[in-house]
C-alpha positions in Angstrom: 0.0 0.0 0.0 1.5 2.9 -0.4 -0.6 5.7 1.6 -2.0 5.4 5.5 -4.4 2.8 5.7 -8.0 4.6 5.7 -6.8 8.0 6.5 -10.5 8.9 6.3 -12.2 6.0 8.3 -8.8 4.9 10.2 -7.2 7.8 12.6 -4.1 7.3 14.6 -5.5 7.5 18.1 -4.4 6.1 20.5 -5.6 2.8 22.2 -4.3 1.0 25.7 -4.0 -2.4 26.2 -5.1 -3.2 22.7 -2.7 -4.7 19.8 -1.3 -1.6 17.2 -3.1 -1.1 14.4 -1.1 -2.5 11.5 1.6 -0.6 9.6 0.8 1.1 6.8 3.6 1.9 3.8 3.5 5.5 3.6 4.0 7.8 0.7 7.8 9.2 1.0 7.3 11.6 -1.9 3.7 13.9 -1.8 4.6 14.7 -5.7 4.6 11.5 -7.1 1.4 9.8 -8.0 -0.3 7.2 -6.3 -1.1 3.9 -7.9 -4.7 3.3 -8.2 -6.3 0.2 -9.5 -9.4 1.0 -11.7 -12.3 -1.2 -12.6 -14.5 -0.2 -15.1 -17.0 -2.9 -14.1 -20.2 -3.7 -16.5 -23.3 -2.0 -17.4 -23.5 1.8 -16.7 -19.9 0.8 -14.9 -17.2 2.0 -17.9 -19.7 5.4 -18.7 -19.6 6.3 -15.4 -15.8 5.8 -14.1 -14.5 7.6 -17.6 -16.4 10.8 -16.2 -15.3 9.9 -12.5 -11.6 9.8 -14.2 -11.9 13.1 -16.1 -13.2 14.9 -12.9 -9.8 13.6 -10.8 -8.0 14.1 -13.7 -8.7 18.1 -14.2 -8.6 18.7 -10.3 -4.8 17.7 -10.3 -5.1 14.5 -8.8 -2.1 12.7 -8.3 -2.7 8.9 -9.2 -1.5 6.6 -11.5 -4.3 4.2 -12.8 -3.8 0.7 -13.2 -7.1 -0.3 -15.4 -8.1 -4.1 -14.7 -10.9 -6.2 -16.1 -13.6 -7.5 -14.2 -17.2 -8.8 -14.0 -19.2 -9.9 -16.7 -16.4 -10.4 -19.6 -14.2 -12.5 -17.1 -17.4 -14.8 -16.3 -17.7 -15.7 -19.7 -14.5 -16.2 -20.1 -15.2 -19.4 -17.6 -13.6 -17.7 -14.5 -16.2 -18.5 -11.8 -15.2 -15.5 -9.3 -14.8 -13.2 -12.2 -11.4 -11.7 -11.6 -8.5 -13.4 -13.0 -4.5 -13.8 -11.7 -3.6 -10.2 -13.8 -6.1 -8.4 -11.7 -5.2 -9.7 -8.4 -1.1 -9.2 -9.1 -2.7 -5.1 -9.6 -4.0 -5.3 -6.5 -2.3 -6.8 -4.0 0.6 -4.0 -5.9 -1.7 -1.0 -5.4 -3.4 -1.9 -2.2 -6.2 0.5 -3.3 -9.5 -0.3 -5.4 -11.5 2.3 -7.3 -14.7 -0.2 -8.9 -17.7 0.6 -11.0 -20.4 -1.7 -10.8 -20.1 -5.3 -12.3 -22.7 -7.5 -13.7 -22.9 -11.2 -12.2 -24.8 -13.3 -14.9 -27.8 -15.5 -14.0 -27.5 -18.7 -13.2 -25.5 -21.0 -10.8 -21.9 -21.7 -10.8 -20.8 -17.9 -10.5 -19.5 -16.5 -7.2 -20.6 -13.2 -5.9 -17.0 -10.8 -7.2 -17.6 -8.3 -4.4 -17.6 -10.8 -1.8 -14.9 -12.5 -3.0 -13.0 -9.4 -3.4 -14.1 -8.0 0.4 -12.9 -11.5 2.0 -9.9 -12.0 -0.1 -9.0 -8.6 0.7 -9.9 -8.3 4.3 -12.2 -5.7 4.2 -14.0 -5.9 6.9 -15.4 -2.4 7.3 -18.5 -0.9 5.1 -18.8 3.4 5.5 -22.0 4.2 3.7 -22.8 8.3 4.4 -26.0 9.0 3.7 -26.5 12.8 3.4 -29.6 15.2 1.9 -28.9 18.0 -0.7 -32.5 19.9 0.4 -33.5 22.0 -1.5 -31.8 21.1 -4.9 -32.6 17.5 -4.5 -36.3 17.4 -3.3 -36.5 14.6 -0.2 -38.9 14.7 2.5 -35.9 14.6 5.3 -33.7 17.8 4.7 -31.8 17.3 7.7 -30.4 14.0 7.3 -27.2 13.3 7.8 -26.8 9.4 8.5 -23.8 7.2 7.9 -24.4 3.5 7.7 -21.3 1.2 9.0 -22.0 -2.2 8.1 -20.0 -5.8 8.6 -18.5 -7.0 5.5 -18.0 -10.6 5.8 -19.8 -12.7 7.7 -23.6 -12.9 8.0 -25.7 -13.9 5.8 -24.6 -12.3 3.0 -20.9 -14.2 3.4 -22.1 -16.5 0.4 -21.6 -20.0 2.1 -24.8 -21.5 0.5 -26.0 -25.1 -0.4 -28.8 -27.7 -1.4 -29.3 -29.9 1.7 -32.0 -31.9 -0.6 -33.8 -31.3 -4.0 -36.4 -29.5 -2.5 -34.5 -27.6 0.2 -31.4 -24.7 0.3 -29.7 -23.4 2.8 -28.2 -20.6 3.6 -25.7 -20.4 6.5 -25.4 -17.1 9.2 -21.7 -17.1 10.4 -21.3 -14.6 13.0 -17.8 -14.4 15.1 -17.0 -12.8 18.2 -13.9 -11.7 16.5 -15.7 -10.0 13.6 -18.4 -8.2 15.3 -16.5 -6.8 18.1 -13.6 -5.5 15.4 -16.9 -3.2 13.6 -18.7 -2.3 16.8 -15.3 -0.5 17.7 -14.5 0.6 14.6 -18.2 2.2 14.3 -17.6 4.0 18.1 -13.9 5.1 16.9 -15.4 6.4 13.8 -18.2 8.8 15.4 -15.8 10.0 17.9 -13.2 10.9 15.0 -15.8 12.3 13.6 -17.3 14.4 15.8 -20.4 12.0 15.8 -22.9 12.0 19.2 -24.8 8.9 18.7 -24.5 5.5 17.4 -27.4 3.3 16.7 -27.1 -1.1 16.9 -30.0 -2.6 14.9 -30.5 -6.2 15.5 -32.8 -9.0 15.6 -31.9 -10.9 18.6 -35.4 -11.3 20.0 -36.0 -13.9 17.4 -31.9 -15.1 16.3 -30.6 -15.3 20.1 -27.5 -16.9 19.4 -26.3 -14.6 16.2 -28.0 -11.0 16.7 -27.3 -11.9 20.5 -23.7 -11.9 20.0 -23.8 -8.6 18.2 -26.5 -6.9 20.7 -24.2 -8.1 23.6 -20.9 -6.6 22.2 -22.4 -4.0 21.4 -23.0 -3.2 24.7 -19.9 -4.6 26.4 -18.0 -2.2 24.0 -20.5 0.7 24.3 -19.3 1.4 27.8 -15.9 2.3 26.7 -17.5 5.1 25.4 -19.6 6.8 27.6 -19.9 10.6 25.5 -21.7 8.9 22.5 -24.7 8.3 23.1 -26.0 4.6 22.5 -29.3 2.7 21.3 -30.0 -1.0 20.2 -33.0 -1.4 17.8 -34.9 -4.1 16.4 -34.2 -4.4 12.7 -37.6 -4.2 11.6 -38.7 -0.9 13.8 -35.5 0.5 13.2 -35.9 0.6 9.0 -39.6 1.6 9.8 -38.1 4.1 12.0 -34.7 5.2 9.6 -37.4 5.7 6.7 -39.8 8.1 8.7 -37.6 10.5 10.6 -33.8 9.8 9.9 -32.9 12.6 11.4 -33.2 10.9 14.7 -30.4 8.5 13.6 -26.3 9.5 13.3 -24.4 6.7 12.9 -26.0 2.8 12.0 -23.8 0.4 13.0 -25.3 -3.2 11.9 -24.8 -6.8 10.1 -24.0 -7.5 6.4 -27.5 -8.0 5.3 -29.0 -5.2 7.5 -26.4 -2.8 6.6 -26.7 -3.6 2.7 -30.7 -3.5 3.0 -30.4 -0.2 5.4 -27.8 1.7 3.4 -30.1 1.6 0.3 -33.3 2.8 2.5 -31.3 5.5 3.6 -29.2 6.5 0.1 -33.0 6.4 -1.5 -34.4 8.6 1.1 -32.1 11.5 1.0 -32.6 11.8 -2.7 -31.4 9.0 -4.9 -29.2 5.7 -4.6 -26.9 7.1 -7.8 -26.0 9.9 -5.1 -24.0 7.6 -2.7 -21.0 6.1 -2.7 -18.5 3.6 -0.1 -15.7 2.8 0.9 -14.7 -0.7 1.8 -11.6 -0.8 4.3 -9.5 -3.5 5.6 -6.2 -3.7 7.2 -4.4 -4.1 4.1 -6.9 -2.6 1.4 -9.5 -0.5 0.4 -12.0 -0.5 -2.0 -14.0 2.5 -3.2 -17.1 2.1 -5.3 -21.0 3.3 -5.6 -23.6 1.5 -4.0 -25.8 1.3 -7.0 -25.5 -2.2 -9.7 -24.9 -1.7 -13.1 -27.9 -0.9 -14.5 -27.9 -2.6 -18.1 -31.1 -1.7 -18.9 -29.8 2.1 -19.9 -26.3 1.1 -20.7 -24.7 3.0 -23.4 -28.0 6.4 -23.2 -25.3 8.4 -21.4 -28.1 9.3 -18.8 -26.7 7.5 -15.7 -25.4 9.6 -12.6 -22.0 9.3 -12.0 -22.1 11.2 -8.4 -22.2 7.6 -6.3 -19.0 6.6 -7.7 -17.9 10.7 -7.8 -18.3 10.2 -4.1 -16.5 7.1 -3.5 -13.5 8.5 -5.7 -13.5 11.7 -3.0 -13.2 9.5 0.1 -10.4 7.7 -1.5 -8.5 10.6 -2.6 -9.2 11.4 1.3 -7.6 8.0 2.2 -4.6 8.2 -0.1 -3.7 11.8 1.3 -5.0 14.3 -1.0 -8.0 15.7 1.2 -6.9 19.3 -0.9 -8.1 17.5 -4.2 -11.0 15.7 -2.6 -12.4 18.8 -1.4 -12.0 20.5 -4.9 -14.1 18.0 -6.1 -16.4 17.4 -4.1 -17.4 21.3 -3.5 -17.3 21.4 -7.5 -20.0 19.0 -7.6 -21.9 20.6 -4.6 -21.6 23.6 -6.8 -23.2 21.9 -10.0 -25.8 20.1 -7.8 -26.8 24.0 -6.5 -27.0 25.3 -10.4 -29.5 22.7 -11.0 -27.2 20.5 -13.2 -29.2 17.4 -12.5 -29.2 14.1 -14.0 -32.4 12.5 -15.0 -33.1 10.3 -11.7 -32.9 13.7 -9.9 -34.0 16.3 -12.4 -37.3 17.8 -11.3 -38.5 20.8 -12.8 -39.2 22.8 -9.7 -35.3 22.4 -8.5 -33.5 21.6 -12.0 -32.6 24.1 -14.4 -30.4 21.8 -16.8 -31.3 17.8 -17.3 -28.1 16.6 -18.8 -26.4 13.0 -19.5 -22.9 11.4 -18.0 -20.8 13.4 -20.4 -22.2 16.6 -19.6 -22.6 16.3 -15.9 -18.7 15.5 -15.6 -17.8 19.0 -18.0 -20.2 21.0 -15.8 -17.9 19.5 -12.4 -14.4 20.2 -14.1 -16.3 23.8 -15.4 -16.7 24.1 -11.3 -13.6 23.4 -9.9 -12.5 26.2 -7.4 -15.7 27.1 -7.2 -17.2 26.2 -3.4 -21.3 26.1 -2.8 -23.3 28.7 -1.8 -26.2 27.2 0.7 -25.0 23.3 1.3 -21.8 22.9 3.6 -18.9 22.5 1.8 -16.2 20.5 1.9 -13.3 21.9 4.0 -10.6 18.8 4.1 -7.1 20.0 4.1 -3.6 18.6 4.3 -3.5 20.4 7.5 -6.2 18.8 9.1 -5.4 16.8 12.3 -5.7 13.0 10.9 -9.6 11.9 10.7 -8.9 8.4 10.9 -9.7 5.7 13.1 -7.4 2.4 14.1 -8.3 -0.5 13.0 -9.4 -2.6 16.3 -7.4 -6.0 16.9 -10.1 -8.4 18.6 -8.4 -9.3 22.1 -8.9 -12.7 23.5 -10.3 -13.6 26.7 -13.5 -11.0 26.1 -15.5 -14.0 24.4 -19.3 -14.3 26.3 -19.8 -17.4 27.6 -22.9 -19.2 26.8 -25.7 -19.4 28.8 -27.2 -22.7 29.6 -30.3 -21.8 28.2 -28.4 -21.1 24.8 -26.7 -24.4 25.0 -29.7 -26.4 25.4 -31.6 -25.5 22.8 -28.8 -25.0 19.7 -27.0 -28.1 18.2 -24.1 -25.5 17.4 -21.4 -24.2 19.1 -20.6 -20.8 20.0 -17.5 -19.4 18.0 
């Protein structure tokens, strides 16, 4: 790697009687460019990234692209995970991931690539920010301002599936004490780097003792470290209900793989549009930047997709690579475009847009902005100079393990791990 690990989501504070975060290879030489691998992806994917790429490009970014193939073309090429030997040789070189959406075709026999790339990788860590652009982007909520921190690997969305008989498939829950307790802390660090007041656990261990119980539980074990945030556990169901209806009572989600992918969607829809939002994937030895949006091959090719999720996801990894000044260029060069009414079609609305224009034309109206700040929305003030906004990545210490209760060993033929 060759910048801090997650200088965004990752700051160097410090923590007693816990392991050191890993090391990180650090840039000697500000000047020189950063390698960057790209993915073009599938669908909307390539349209999208070439205007992501000319936006860093004209701001002065300092990368070097490594352009990789992945998704639908290495499928059908009879690669099952869809990313091939040449791809992972870019990675594990780069250390950093900037991905379009990818297409995985129907039918059996082909793995999920972005779980195979978040386990393979390590990244354990999903940030999601999920923020409203009232009044240029009508939503009912103009005061959110939620970020979604979701598990990565483990749940049920960890893809360990199979056909117990013709008739019956199963899909398995893993949950480890290791894995939850490493995101719980890592959602606490992350509001108190950030300045954050309250961080929300949404669960279902009323009906899942054993799984949701393990997170409810560390949740509150690790809670307690941090007695200035303030802290709430949530069913899953009354907490969506909840998110969707006033989500200006929430700050920061902190939840499992399949609630945090379900939740982050509710929330990126609800503050205007899913092709607003992007992620960022982190790990202790990678990151991985991308839109939260799929590919979208119905309007492939109509230049009319928004490119702002993966516009997003390219500012928080300029952010994590060490060029917040380029990160904020861009991002208060889009915040300037949104304000002119510049819209795309999934947000154009003729009482807030004065311009509807396609891919190509939304990028030239960013790089036309560049310098330019907003007016009304916040704007983006990350600087070189800025204290480090990052938050260590927790090492799981033995010996804090809960202990099964008798109850929970009588009626589960599993074992607690």
């Amino acid at each position: 790697m060759n910048a801090p690990v997650a200088e965004f989501l990752l700051p160097n504070l410090e923590q007693p009687r816990r392991a050191k975060p890993p090391r990180a290879r650090l840039v000697t030489d500000l000047a020189l460019p950063v390698p960057v691998t790209i993915a073009h992806g599938d669908g909307i994917g390539p349209e999208i990234m070439k205007a992501t790429l000319s936006i860093l490009e004209a701001a002065g970014a300092r990368i070097a692209t490594e352009p990789i193939e992945l998704g639908e073309s290495v499928y059908r090429r009879g690669v099952s995970a869809g990313i091939d030997a040449t791809a992972w040789s870019s990675l594990r070189r780069t250390g950093v991931l900037l991905k379009a959406p990818v297409t995985t075709p129907e039918g059996g026999g082909f793995k999920s690539l972005n779980v195979t790339l978040r386990k393979s990788l390590g990244l354990f860590a999903s940030v999601r920010p999920c923020v409203s652009l009232h009044p240029f982007v009508p939503t009912r909520h103009p005061d959110m301002d939620v970020v979604v921190i979701r598990e990565n690997g483990e749940d049920a969305c960890g893809g360990i599936e199979h056909r117990q008989t013709r008739d019956v498939v199963q899909c398995l829950k893993v949950v480890s004490v290791p894995g939850t307790e490493r995101i719980v802390r890592y959602a606490f660090d992350w509001a108190r780097a950030h300045g954050r007041r309250k961080v929300t656990c949404m669960t279902r261990d009323a009906t899942m003792k054993l799984t949701d119980g393990l997170w409810s539980d560390a949740f509150r074990r690790i809670g307690a470290e941090y007695p200035e945030i303030r802290q709430e556990h949530l069913q899953i169901d009354i907490g969506t209900a909840l998110l969707a209806d006033d989500p200006t009572r929430f700050d920061v989600i902190v939840t499992t793989n399949l609630y945090g992918d379900i939740l982050s969607g509710v929330a990126a829809r609800i503050a205007g549009s899913a092709g607003l939002a992007g992620s960022a994937n982190i790990g202790a030895h990678g990151a991985m930047f991308e839109a939260i949006h799929g590919s979208v091959p119905a309007i492939a090719g109509k230049d009319v997709a928004n490119p702002s999720g993966l516009i997003h996801a390219a500012v928080m990894m300029l952010i994590h690579i060490g060029q917040a000044e380029v990160a904020a260029r861009v991002h208060n060069a889009w915040l300037a475009t949104i304000e002119d009414g510049v819209h795309t079609p999934d947000v154009w609305n003729p009482r807030t847009s004065s311009q509807k224009v396609g891919t190509r034309a939304f990028a030239t109206a960013v790089i036309a902005r560049l310098g330019a700040a907003p007016g009304e929305l916040p704007a983006a003030r990350w600087s070189a100079d800025d204290p480090p906004a990052a938050v260590p990545i927790p090492a799981w210490t033995p010996g804090t393990r809960r202990r099964r209760t008798r109850t929970e060993t009588a009626s589960t033929t599993g074992s607690w791990c």
